[in-house]
DOPARO-899734 format. One record per residue: residue in three letters; x negated, y negated, z negated of N, C-alpha, C, O, CB in turn. Coordinates in steps of 0.001 Angstrom, whole numbers, plus 500000, padded with zeros to 6 digits. Glycine has a CB too. Layout:
# DOPARO-899734
ALAXYZXYZXYZXYZXYZ...
//
This chain:
# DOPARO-899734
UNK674909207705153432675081207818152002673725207750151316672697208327151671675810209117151642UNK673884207017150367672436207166149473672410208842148681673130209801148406672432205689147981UNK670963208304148582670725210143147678671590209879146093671025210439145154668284210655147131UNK672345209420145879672876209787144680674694210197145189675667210148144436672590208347143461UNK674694210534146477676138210318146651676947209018146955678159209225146989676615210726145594UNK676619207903147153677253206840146939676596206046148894675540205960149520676657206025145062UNK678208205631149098677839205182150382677074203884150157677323203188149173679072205007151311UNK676193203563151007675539202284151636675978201504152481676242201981153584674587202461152162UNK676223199905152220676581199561153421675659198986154018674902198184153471677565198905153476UNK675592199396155478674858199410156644674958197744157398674018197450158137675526200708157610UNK675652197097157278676250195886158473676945195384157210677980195768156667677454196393160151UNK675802194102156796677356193222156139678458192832156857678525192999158075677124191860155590UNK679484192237156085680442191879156889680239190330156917679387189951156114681816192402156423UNK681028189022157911680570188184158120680668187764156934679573187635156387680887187631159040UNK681860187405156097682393187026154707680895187353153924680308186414153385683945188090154110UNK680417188483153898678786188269152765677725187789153665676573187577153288678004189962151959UNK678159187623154883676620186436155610677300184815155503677098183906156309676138186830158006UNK677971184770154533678555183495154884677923182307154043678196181109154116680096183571154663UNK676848183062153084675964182736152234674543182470153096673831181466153074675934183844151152UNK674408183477153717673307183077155021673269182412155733672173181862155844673042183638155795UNK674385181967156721674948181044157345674712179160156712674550178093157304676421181659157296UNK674798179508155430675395178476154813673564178024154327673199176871154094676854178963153467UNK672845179012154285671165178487153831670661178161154930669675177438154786670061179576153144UNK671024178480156368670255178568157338670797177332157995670356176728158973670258179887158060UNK671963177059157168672450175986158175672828176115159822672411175476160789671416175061158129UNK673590176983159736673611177650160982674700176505161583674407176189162736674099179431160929UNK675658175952161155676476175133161807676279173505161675677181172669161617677729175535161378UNK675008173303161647674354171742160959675042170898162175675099171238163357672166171499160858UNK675519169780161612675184168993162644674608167560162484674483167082161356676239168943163332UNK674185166729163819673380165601164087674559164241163214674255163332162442673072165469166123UNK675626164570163659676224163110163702677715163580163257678278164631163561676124162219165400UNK678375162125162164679880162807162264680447162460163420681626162598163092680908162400161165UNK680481162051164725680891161858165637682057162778166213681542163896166240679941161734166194UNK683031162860166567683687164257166782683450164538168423683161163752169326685489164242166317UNK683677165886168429682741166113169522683571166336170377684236167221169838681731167115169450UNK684276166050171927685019166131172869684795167875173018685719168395173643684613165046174090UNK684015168579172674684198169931173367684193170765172642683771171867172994683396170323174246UNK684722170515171202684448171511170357685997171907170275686804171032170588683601171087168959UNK686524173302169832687564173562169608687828174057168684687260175100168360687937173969170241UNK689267173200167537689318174063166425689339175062166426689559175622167500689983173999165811UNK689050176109164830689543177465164870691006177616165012691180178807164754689141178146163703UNK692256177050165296693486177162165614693471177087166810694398177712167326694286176406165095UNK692624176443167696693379176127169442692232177433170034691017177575169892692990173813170477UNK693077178085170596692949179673171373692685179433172742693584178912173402694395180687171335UNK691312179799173438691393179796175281691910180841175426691759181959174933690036179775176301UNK692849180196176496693455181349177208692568181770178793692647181098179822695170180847177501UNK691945182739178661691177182805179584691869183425180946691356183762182014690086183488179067UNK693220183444180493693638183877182362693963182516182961694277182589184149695334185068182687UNK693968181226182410694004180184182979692725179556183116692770178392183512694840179505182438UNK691260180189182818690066179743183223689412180691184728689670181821185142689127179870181809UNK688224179297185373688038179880186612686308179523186476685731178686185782689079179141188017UNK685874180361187280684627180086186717684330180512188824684913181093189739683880181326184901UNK683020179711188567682176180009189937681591181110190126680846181571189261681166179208190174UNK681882181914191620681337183582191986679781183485191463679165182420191441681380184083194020UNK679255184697191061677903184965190710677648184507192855678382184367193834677515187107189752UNK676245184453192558675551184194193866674947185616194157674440186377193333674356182937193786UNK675149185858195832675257187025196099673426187074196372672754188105196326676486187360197351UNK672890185666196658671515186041197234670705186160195556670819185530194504670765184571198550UNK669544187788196210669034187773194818667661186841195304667103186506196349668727189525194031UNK667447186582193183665666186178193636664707186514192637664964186562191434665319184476193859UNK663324186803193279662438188000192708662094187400191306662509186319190888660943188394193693UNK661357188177190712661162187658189459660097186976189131659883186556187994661229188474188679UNK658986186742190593657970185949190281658696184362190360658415183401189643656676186272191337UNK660007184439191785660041183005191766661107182434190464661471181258190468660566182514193340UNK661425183120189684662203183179188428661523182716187322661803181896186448662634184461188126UNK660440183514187577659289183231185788658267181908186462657128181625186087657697185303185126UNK659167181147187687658036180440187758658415178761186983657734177745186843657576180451189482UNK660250179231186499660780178235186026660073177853184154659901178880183497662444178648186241UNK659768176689183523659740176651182527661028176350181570661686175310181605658874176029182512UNK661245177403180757662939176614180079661997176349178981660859176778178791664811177766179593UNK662775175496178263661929175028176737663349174213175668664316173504175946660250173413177238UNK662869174713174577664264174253173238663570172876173225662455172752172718664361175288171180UNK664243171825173792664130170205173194664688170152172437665493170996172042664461169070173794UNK664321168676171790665074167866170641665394166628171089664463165889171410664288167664169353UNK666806166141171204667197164913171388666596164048170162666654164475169009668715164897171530UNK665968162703170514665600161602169797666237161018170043666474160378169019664645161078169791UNK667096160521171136667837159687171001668523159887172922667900160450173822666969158221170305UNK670293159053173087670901159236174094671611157900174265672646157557173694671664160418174024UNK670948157252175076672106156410175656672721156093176874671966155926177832671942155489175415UNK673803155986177030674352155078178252673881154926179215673820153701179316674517154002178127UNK673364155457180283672693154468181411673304153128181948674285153378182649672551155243182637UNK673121152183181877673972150853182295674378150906183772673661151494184581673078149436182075UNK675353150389184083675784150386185719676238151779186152676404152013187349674454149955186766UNK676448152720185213676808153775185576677427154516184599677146154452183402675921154310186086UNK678713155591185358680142155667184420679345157422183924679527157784182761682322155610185652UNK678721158132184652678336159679184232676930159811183780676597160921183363678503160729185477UNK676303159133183790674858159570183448674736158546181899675161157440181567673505159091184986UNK673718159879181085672900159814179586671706160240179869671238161246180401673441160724178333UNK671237159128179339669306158983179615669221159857177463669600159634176313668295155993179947UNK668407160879178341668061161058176890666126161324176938665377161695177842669139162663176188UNK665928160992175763664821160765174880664504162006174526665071162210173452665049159900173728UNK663859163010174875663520164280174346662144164647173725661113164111174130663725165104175326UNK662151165708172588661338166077172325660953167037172569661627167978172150661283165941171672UNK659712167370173346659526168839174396658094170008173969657586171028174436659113168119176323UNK657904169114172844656779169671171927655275169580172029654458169929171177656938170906171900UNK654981168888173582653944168149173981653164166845172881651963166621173034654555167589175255UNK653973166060171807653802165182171620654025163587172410653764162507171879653006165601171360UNK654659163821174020655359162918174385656537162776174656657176163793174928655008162623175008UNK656933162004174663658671162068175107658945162323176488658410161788177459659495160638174861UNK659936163296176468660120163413177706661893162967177741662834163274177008659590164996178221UNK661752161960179179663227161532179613663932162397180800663473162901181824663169159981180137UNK665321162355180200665828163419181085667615162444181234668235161979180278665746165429180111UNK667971162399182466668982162160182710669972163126183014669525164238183293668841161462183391UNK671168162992183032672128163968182932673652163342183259674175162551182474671999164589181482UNK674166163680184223675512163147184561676682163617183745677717163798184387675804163460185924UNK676728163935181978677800164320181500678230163495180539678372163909179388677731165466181136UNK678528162046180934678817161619180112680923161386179789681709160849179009677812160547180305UNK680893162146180900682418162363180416683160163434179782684371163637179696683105162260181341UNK681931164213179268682104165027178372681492164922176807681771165502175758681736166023178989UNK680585163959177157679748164217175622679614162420175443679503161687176426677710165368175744UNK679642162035174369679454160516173808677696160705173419677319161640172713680704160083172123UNK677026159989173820675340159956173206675078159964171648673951160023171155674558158496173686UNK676258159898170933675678159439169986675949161124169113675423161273168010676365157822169422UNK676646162088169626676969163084168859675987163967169415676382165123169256678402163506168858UNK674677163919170103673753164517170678672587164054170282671538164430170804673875164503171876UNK672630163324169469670816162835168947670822164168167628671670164398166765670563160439167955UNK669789164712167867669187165836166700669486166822167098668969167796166551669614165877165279UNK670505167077168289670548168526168250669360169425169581668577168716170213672360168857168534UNK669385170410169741667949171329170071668965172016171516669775172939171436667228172885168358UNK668708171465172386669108171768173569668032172583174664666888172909174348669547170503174030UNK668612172817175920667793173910176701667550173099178093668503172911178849668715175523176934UNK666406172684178370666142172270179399665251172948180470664730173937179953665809171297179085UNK664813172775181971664117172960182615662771172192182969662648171598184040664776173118183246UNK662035172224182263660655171091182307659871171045183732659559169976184257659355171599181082UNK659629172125184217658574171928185196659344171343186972658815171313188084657689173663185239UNK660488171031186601660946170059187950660392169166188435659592168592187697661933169425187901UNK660555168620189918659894167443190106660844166463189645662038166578189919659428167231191491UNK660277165264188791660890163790188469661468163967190026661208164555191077659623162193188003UNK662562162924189356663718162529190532664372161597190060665092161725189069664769163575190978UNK664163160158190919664681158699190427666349159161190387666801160049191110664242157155191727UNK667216158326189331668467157722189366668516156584188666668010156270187589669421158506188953UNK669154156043189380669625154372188876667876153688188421667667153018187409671080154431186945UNK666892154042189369665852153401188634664844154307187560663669154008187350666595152329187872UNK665331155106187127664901155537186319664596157275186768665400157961187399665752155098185257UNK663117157790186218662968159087186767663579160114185789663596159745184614661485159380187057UNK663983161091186007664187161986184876663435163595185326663461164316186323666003162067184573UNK663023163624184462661507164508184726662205166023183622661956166330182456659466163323183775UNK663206166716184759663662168085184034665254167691184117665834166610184213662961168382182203UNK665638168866184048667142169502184029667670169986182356667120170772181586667097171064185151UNK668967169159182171669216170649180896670167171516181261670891171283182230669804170266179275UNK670256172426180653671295173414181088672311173433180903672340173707179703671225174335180862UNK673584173308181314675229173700180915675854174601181112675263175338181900676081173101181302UNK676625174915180868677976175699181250679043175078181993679834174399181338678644176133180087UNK679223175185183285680859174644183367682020175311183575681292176280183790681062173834184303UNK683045175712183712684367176335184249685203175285184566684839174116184439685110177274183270UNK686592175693185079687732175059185233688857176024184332688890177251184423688017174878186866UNK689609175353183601690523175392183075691463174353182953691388173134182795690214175753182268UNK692893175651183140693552174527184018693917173749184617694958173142184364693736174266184131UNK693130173507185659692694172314187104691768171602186224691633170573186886694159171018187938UNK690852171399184927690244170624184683689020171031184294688827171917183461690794170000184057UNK688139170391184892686457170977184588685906170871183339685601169727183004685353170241185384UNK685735171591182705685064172104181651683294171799181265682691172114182291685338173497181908UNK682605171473180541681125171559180686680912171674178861681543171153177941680297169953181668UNK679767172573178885679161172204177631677619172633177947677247173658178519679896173000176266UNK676888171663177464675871171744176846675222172666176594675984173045175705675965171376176115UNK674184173660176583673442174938175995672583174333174775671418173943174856672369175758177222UNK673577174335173375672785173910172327672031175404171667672450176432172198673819173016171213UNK671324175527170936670594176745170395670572175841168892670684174658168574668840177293171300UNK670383177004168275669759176894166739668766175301166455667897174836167193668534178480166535UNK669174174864165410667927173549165391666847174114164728665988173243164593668317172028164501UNK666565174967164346665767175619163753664619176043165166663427175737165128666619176814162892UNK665094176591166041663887176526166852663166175461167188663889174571167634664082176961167852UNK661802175129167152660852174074166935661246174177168867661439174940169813658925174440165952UNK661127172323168302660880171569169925659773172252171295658902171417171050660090169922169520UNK659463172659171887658659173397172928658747174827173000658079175443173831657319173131172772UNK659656175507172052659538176385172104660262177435173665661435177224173973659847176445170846UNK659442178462174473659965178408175743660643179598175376660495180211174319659025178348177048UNK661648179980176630662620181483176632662056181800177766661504181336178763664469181522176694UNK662429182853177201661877183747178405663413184459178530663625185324179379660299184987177994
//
């Protein structure tokens, strides 16, 4: 309560951040493209029909953990790899000032073109590793499950607001 008697509210509710939301651009997106993995606010997971993979029982220390670099890229651009039905060569921005290329076998989940601009989570300090010719120098991160006999994947997009190189810890 404030000193005059009169309650304070503590926690807006979402309805008055919806003005915040709306400056911050919290739901921006790259492209009108519609996106294979997005789900309206009407269609409901039912999560007793999702399956997800056991946590891994072996642990590992935290030096060989912090020895990974994650970093917020920026797609510049995604296309197609030719001669091949799952892989997107993407064009990243990793905050170095060069581009960094990164291949990725999801293209039966995501179309290239609804992924240019948005600020994704990759693994930088991998060794390059040729496919189809081409090296891709880093990992990005996903999510996958199964629901209902069918595999699931999305993307680890973050805020576009975090600047390109920026690392997590």
């Amino acid at each position: 309560m404030g000193r005059d008697g009169e309650s304070k509210i503590l926690f807006p509710t979402m309805k008055s951040l919806d003005g915040v939301n709306k400056k911050n651009d919290v739901n921006n997106t790259a492209s009108e493209a519609p996106e294979k993995n997005v789900k309206t606010e009407s269609e409901k997971i039912d999560f007793s029909k999702v399956k997800i993979e056991p946590l891994f029982e072996e642990m590992v220390d935290f030096d060989t953990f912090s020895k990974s670099d994650f970093r917020a890229v920026k797609v510049k651009e995604c296309v197609a790899v030719p001669k091949s039905k799952k892989l997107l060569q993407f064009t990243l921005d990793d905050g170095t000032g060069t581009d960094r290329t990164i291949l990725s076998g999801i293209h039966s989940f995501y179309e290239p073109e609804e992924l240019v601009g948005k600020t994704l989570i990759a693994i930088t300090n991998l060794p390059p590793r040729a496919m189809m010719g081409i090296d891709s120098c880093g990992m990005l991160l996903s999510a996958i499950h199964e629901e209902e006999g069918e595999e699931k994947l999305h993307l680890l997009m973050v805020d576009d607001h975090i600047p390109a190189g920026a690392k997590l810890y």
